[in-house]
PDB file of N, CA, C and O in Angstrom:
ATOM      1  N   UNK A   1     -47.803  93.919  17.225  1.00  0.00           N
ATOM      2  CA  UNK A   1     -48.634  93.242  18.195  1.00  0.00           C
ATOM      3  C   UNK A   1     -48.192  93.653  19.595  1.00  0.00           C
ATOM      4  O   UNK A   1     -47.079  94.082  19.900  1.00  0.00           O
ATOM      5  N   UNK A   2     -49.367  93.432  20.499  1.00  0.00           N
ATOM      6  CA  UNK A   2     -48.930  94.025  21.511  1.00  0.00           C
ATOM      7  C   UNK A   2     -48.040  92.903  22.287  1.00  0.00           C
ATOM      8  O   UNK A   2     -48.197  91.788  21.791  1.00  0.00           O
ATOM      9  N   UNK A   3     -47.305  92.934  23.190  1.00  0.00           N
ATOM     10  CA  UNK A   3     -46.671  91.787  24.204  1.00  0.00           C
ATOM     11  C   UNK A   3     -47.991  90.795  24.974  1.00  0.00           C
ATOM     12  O   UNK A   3     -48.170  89.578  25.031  1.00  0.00           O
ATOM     13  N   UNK A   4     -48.605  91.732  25.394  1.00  0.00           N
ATOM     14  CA  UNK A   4     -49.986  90.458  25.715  1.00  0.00           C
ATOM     15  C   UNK A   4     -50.570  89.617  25.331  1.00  0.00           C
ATOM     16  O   UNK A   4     -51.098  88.718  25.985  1.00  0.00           O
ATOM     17  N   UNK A   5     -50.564  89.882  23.464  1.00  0.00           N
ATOM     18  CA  UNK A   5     -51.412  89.239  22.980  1.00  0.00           C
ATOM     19  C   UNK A   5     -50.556  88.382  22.518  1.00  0.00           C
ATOM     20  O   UNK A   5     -51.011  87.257  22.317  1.00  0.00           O
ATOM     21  N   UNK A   6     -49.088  88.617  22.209  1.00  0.00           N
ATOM     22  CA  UNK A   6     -48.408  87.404  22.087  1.00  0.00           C
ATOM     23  C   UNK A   6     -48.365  86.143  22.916  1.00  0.00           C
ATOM     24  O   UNK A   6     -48.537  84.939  22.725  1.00  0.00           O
ATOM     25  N   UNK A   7     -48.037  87.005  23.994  1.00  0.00           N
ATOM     26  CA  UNK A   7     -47.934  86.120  25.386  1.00  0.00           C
ATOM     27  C   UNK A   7     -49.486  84.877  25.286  1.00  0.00           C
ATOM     28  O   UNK A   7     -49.586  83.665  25.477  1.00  0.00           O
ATOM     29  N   UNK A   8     -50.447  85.934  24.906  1.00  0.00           N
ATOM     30  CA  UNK A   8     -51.591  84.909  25.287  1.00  0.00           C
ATOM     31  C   UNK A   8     -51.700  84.062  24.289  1.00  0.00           C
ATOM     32  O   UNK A   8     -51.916  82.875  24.530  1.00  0.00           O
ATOM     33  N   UNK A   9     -51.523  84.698  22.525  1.00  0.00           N
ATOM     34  CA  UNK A   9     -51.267  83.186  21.574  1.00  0.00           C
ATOM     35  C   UNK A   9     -50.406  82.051  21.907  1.00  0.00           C
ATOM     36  O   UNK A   9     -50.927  80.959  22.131  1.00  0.00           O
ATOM     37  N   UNK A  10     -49.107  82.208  21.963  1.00  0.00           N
ATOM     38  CA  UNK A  10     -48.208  81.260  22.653  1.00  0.00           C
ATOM     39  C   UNK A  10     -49.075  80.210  24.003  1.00  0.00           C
ATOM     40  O   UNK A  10     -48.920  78.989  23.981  1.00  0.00           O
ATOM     41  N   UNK A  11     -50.019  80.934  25.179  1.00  0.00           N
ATOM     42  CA  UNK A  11     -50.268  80.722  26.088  1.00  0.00           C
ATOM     43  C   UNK A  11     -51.639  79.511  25.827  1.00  0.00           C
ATOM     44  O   UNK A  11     -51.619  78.378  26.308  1.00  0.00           O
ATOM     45  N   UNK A  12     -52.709  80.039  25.012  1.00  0.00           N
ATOM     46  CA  UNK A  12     -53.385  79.417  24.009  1.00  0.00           C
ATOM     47  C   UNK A  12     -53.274  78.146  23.452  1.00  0.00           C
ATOM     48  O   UNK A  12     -53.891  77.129  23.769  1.00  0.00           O
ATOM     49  N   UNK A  13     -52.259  78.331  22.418  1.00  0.00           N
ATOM     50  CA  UNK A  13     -51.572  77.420  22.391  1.00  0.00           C
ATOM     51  C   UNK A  13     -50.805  76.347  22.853  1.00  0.00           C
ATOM     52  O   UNK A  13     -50.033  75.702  22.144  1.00  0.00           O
ATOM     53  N   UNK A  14     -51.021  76.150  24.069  1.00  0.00           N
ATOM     54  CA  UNK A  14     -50.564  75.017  25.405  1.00  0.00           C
ATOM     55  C   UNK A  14     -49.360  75.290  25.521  1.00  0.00           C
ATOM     56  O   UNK A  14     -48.962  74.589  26.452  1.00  0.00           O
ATOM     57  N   UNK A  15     -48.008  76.272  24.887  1.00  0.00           N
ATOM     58  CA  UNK A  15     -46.662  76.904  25.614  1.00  0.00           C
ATOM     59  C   UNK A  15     -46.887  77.727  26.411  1.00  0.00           C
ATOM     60  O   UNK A  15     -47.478  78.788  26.610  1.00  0.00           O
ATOM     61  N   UNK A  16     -45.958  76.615  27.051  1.00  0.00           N
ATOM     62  CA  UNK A  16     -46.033  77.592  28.696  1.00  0.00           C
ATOM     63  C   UNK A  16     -44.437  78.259  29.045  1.00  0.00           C
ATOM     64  O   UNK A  16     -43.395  77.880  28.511  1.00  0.00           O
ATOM     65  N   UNK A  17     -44.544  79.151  29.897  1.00  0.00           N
ATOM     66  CA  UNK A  17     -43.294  79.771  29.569  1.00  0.00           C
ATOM     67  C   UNK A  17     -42.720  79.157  31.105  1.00  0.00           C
ATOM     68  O   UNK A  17     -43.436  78.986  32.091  1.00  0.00           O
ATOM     69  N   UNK A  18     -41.219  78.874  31.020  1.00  0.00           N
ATOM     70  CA  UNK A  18     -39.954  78.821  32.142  1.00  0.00           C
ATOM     71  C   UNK A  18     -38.999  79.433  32.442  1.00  0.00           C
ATOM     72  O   UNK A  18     -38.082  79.633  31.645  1.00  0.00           O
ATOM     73  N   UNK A  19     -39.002  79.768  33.388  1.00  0.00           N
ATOM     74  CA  UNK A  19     -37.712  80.722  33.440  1.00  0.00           C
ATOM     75  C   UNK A  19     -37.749  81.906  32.930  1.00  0.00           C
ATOM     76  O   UNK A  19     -36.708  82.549  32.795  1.00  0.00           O
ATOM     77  N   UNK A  20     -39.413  82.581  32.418  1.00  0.00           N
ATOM     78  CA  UNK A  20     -39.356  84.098  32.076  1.00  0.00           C
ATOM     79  C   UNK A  20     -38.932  83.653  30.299  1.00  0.00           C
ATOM     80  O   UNK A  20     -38.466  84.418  29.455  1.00  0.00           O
ATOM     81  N   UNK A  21     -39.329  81.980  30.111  1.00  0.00           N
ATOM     82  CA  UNK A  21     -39.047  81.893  28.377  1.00  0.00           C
ATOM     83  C   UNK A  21     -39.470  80.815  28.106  1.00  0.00           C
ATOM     84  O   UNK A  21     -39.298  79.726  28.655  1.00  0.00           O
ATOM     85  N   UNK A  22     -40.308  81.244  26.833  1.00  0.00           N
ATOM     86  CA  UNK A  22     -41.120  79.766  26.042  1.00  0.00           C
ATOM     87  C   UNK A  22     -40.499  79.458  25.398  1.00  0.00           C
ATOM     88  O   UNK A  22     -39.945  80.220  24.605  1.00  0.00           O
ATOM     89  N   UNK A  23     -40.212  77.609  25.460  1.00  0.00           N
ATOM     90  CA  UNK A  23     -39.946  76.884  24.594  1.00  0.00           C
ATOM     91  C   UNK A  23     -40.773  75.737  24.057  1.00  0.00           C
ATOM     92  O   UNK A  23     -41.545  74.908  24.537  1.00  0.00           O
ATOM     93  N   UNK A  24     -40.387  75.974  23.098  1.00  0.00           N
ATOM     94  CA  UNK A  24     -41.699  74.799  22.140  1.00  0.00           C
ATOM     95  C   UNK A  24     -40.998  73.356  21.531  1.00  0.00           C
ATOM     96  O   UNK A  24     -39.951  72.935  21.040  1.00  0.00           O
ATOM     97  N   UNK A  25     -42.264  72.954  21.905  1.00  0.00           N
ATOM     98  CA  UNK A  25     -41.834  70.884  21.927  1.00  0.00           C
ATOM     99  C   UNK A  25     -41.812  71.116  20.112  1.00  0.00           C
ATOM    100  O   UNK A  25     -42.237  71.929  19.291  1.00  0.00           O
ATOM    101  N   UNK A  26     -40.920  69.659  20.143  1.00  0.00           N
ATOM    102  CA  UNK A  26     -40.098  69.466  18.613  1.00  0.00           C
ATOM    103  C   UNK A  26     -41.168  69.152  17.784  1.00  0.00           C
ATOM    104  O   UNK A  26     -40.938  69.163  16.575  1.00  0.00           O
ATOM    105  N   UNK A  27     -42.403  68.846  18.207  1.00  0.00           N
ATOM    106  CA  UNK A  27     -43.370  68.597  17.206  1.00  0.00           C
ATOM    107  C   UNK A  27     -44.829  70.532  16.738  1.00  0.00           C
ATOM    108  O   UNK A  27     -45.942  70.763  16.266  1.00  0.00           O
ATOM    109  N   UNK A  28     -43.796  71.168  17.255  1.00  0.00           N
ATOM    110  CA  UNK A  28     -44.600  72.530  17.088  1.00  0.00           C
ATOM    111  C   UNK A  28     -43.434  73.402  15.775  1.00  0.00           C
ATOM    112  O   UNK A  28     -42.203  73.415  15.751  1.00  0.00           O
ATOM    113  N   UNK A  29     -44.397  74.020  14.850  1.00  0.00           N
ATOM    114  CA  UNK A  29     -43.629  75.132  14.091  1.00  0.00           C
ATOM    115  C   UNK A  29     -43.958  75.965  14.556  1.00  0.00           C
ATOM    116  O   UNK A  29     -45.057  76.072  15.100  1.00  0.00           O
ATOM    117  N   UNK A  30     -43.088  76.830  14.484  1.00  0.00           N
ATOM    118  CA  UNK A  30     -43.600  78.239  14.438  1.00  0.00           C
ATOM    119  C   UNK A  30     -43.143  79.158  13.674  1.00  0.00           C
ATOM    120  O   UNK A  30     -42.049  78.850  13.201  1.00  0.00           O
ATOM    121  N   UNK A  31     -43.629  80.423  13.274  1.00  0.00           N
ATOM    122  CA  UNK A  31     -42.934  81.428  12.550  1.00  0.00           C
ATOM    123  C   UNK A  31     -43.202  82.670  13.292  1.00  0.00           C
ATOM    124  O   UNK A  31     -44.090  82.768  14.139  1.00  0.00           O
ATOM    125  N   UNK A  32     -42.365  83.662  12.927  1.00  0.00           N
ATOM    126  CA  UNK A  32     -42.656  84.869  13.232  1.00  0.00           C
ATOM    127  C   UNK A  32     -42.659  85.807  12.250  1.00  0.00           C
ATOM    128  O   UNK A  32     -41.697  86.034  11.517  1.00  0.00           O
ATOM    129  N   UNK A  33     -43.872  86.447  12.205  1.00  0.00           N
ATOM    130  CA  UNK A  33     -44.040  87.661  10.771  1.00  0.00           C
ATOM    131  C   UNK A  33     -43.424  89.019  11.302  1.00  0.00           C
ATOM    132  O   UNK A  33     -44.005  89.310  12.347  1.00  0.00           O
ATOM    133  N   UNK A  34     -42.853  89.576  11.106  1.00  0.00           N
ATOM    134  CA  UNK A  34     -42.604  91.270  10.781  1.00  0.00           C
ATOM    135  C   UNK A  34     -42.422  92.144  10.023  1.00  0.00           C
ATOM    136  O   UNK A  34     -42.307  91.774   8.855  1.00  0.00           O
ATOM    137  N   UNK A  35     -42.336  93.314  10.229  1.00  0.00           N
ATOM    138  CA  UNK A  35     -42.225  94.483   9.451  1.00  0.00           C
ATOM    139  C   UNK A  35     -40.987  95.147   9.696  1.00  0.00           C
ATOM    140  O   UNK A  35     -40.687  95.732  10.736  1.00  0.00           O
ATOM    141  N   UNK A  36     -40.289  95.020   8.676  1.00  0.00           N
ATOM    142  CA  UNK A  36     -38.415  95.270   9.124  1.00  0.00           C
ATOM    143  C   UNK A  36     -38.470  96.476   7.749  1.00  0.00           C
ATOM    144  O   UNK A  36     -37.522  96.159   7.031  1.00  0.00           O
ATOM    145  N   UNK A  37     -39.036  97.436   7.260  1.00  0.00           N
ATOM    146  CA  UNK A  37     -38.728  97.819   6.104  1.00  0.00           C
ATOM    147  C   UNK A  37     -39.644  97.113   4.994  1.00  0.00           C
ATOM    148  O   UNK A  37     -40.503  97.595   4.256  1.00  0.00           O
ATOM    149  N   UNK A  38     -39.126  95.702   5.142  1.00  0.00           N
ATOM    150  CA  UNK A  38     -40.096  94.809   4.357  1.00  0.00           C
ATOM    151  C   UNK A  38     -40.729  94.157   5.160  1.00  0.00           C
ATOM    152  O   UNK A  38     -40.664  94.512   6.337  1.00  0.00           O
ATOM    153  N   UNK A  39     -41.516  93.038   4.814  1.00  0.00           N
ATOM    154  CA  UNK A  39     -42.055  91.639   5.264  1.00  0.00           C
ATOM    155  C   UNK A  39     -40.843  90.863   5.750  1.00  0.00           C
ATOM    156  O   UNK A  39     -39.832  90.916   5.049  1.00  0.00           O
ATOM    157  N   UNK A  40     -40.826  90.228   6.743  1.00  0.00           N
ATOM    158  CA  UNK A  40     -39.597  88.994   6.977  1.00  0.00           C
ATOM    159  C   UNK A  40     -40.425  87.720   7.701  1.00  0.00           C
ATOM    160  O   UNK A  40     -41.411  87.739   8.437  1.00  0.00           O
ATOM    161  N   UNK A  41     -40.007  87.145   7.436  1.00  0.00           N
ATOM    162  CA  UNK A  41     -40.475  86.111   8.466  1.00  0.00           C
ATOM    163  C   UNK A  41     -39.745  84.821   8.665  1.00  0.00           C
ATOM    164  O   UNK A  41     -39.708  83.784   8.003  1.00  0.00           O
ATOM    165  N   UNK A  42     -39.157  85.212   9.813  1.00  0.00           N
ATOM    166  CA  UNK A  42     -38.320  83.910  10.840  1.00  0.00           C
ATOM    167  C   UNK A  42     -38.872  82.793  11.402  1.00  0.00           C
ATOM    168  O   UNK A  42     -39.781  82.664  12.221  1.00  0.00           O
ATOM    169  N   UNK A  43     -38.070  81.882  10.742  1.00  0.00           N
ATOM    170  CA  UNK A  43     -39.190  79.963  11.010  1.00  0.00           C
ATOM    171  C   UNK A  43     -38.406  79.830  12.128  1.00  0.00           C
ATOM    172  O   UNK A  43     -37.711  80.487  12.903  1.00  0.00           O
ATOM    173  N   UNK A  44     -38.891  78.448  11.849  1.00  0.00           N
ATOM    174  CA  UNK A  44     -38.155  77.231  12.615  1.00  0.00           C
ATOM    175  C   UNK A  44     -38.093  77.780  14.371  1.00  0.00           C
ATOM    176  O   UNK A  44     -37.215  77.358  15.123  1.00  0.00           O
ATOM    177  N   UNK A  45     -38.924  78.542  14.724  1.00  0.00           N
ATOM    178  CA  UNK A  45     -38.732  78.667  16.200  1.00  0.00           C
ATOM    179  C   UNK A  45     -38.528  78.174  17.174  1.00  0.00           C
ATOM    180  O   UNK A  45     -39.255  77.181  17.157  1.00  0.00           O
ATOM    181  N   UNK A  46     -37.776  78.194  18.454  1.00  0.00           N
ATOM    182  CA  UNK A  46     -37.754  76.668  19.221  1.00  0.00           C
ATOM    183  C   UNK A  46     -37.777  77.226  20.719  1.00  0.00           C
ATOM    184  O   UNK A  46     -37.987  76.545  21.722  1.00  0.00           O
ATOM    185  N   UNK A  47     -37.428  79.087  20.658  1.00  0.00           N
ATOM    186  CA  UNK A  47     -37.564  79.705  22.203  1.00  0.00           C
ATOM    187  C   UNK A  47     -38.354  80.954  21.524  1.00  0.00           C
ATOM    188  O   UNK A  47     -38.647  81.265  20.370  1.00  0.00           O
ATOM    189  N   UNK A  48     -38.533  81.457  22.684  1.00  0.00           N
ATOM    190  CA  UNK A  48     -39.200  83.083  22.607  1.00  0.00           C
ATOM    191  C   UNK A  48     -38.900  83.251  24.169  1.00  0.00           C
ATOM    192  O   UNK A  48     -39.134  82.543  25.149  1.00  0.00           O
ATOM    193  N   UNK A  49     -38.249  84.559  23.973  1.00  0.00           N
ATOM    194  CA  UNK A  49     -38.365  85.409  25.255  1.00  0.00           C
ATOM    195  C   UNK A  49     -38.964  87.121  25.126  1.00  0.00           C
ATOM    196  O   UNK A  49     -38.831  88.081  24.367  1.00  0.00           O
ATOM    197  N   UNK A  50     -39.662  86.776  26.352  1.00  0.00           N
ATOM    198  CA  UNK A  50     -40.761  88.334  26.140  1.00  0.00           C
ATOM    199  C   UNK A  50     -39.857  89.598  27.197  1.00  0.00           C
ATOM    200  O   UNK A  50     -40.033  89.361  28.392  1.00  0.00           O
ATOM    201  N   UNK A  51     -39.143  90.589  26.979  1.00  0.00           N
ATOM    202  CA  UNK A  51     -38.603  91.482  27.537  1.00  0.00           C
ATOM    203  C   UNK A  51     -39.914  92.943  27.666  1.00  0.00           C
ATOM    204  O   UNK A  51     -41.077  93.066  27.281  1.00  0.00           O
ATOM    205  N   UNK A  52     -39.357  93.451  28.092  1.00  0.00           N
ATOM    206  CA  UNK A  52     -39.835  94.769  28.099  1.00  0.00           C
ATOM    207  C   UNK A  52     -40.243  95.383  27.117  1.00  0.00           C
ATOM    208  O   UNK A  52     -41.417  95.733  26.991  1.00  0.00           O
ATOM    209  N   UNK A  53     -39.164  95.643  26.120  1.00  0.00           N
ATOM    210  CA  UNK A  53     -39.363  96.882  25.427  1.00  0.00           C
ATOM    211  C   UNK A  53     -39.165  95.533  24.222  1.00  0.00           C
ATOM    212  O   UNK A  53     -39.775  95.979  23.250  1.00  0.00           O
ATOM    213  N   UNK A  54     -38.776  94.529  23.934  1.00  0.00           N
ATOM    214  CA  UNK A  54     -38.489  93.542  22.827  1.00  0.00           C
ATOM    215  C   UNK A  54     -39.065  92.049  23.237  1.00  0.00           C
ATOM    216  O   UNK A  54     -39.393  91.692  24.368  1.00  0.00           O
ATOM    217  N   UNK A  55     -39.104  91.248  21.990  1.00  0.00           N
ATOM    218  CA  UNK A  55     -38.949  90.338  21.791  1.00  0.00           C
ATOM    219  C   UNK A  55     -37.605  88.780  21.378  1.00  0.00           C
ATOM    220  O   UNK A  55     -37.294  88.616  20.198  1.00  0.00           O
ATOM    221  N   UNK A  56     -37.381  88.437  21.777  1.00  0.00           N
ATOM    222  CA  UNK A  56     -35.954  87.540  20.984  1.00  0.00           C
ATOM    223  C   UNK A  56     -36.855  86.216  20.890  1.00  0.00           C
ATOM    224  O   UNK A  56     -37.810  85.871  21.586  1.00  0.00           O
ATOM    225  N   UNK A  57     -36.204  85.555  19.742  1.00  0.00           N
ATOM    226  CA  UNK A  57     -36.629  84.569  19.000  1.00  0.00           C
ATOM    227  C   UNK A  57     -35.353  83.576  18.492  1.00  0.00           C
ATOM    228  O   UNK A  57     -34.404  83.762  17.730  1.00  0.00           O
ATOM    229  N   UNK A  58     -35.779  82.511  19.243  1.00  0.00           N
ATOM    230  CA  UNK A  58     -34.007  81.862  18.843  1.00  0.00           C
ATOM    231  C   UNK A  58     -34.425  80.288  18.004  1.00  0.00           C
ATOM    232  O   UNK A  58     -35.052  79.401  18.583  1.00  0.00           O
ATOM    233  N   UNK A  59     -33.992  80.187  16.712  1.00  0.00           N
ATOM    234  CA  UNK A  59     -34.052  79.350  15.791  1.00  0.00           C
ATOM    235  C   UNK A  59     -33.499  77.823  15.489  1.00  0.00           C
ATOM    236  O   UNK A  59     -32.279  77.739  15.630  1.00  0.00           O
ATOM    237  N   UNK A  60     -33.992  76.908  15.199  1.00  0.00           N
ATOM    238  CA  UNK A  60     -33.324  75.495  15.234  1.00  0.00           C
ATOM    239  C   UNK A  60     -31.662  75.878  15.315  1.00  0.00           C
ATOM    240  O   UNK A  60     -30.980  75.288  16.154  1.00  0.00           O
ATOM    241  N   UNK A  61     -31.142  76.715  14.569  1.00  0.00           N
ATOM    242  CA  UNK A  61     -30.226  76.623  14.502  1.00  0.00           C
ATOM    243  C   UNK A  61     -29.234  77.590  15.574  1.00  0.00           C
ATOM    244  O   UNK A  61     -28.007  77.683  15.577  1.00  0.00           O
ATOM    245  N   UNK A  62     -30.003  78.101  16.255  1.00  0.00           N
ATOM    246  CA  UNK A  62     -29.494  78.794  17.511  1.00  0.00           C
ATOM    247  C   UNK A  62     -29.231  80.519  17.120  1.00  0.00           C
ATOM    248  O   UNK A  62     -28.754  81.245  17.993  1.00  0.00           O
ATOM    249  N   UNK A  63     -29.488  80.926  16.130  1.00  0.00           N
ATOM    250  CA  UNK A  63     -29.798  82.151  15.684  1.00  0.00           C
ATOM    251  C   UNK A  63     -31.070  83.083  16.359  1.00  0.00           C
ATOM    252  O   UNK A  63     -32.282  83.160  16.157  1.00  0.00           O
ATOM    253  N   UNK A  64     -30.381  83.548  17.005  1.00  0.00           N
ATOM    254  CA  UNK A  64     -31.154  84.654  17.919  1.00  0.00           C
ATOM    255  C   UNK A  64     -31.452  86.278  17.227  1.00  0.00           C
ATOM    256  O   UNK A  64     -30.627  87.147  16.944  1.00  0.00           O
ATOM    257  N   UNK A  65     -32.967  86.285  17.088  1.00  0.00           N
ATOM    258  CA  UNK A  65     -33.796  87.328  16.171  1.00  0.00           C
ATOM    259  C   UNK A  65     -34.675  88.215  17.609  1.00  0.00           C
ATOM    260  O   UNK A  65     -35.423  87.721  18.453  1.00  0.00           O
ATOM    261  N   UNK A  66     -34.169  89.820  17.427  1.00  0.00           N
ATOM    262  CA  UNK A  66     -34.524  90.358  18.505  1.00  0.00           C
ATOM    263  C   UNK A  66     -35.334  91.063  17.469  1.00  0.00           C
ATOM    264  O   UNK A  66     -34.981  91.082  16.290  1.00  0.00           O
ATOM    265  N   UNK A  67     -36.528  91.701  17.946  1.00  0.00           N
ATOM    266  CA  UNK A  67     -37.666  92.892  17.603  1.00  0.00           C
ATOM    267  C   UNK A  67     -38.269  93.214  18.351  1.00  0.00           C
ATOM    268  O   UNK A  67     -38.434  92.417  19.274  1.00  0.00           O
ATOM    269  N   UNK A  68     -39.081  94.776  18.445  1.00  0.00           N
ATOM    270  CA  UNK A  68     -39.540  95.604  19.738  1.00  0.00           C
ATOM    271  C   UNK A  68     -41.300  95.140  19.034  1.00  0.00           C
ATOM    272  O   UNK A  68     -41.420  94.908  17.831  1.00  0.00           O
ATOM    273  N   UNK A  69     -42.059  95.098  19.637  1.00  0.00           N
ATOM    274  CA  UNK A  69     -43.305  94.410  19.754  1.00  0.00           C
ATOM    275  C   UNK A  69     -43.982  95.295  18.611  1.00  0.00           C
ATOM    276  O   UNK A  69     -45.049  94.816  18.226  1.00  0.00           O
ATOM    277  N   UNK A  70     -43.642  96.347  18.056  1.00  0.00           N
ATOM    278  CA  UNK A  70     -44.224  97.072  16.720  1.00  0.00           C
ATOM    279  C   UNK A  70     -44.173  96.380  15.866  1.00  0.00           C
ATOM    280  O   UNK A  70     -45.195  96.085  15.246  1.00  0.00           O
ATOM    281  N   UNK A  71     -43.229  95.996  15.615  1.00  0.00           N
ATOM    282  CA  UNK A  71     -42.577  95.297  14.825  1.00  0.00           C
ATOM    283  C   UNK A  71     -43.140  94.265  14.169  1.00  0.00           C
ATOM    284  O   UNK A  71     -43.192  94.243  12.940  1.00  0.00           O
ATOM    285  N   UNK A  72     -43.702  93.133  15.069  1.00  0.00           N
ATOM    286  CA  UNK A  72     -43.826  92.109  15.084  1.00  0.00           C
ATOM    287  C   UNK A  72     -45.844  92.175  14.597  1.00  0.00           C
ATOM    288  O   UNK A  72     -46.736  92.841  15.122  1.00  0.00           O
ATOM    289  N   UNK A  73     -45.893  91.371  13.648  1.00  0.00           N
ATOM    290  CA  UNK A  73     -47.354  92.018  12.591  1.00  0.00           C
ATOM    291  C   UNK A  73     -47.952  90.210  13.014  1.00  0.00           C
ATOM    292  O   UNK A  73     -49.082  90.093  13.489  1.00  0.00           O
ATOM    293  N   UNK A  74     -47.333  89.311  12.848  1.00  0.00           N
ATOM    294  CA  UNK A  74     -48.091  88.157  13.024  1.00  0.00           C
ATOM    295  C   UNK A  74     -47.614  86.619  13.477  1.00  0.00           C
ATOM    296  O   UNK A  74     -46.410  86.595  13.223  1.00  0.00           O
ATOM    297  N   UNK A  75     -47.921  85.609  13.910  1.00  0.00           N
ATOM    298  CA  UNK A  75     -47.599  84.375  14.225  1.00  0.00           C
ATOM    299  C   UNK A  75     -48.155  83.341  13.420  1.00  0.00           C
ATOM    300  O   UNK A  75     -49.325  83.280  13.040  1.00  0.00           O
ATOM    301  N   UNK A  76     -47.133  82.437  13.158  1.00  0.00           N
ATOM    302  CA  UNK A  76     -48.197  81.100  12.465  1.00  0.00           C
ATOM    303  C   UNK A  76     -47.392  79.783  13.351  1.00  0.00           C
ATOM    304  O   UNK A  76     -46.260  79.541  13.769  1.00  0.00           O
ATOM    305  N   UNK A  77     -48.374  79.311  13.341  1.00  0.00           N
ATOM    306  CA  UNK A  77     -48.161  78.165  14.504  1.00  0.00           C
ATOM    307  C   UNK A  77     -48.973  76.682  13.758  1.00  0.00           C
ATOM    308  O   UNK A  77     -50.164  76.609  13.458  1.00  0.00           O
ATOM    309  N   UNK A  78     -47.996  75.673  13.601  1.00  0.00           N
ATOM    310  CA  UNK A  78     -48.279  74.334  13.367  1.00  0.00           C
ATOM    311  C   UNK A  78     -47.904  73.146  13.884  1.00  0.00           C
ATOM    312  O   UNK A  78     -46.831  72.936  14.449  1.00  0.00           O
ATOM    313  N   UNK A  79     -49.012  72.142  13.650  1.00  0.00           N
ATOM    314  CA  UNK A  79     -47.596  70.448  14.436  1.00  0.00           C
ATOM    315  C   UNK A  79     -46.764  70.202  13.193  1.00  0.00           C
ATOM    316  O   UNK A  79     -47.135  70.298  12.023  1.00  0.00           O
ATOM    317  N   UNK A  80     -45.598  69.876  13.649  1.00  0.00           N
ATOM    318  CA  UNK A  80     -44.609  69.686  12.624  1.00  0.00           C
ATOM    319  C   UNK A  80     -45.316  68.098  12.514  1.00  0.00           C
ATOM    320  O   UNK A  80     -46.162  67.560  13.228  1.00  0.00           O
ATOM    321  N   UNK A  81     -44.497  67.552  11.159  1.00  0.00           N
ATOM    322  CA  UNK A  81     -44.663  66.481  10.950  1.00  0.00           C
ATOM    323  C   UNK A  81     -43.629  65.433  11.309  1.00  0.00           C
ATOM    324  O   UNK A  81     -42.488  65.622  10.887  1.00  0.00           O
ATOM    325  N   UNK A  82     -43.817  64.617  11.856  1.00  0.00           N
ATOM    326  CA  UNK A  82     -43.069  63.887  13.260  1.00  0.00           C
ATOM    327  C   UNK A  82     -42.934  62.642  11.959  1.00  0.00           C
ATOM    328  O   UNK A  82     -44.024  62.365  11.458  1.00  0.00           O
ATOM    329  N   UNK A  83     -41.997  62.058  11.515  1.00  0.00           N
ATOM    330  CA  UNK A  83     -41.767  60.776  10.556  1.00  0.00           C
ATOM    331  C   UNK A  83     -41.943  59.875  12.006  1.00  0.00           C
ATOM    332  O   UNK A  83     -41.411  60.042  13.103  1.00  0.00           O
ATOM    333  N   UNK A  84     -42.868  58.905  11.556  1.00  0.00           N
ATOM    334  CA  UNK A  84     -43.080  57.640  12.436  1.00  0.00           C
ATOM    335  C   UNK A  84     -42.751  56.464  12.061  1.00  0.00           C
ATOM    336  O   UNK A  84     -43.331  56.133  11.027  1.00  0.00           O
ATOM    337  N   UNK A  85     -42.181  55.838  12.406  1.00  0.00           N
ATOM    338  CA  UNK A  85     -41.861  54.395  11.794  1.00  0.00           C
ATOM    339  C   UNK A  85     -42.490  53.003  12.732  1.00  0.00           C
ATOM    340  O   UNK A  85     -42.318  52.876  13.944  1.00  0.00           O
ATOM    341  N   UNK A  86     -43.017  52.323  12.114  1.00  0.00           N
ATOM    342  CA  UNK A  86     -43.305  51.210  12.556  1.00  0.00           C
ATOM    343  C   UNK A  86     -42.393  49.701  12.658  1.00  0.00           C
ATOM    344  O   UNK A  86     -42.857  48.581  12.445  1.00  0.00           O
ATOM    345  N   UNK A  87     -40.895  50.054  13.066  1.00  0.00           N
ATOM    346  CA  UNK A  87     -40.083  49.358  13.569  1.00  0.00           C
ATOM    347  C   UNK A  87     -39.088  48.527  12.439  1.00  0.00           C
ATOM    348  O   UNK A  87     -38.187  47.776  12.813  1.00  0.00           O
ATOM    349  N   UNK A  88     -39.467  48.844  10.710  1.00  0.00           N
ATOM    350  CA  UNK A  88     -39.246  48.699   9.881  1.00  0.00           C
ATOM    351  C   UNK A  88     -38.294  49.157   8.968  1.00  0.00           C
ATOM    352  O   UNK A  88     -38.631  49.486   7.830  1.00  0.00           O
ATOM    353  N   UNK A  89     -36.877  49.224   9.440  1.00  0.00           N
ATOM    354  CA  UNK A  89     -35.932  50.563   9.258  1.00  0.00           C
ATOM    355  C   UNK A  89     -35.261  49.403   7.707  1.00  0.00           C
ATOM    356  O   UNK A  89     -35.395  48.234   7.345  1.00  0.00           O
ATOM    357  N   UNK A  90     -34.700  50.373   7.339  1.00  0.00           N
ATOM    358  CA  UNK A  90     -34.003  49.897   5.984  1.00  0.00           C
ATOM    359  C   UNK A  90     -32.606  49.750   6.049  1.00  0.00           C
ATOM    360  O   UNK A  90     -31.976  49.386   5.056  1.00  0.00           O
TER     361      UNK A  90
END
């Protein structure tokens, strides 16, 4: 994918970028699809930063996933499911 069109799904999608980097509210999934040899695809997204020549992708768990924009074949984007409680704890 190209960097634009990422930029503009993310953008689309009401993330807005700070500081030259999108971060996404706790009620958004995201994944990232690529082509590494195989298929891969990195969840749990929580930043994206758009460079030049790459992409980085940094994970709930703070695992930072770099790829050059060839690479990168697709996005899936959802609301996570937020447990709500109605004041009724156990």
């Amino acid at each position: 994918m190209k960097k634009e069109t990422i930029i503009a799904v993310l953008t689309a999608e009401g993330i807005k970028a700070q500081n030259g980097a999108f971060t996404l509210a706790e009620d958004r999934e995201v994944q990232i699809i690529v082509r590494a040899g195989e298929t891969l695809t990195v969840s749990r997204i929580v930043r994206v930063e758009a460079a030049e020549d790459y992409m980085a992708f940094e994970n709930n768990r703070s695992e930072r996933f770099f790829f050059d924009y060839d690479s990168i074949v697709g996005i899936r984007m959802n609301r996570a499911q937020v447990e709500r409680s109605a004041g009724f704890g156990r």
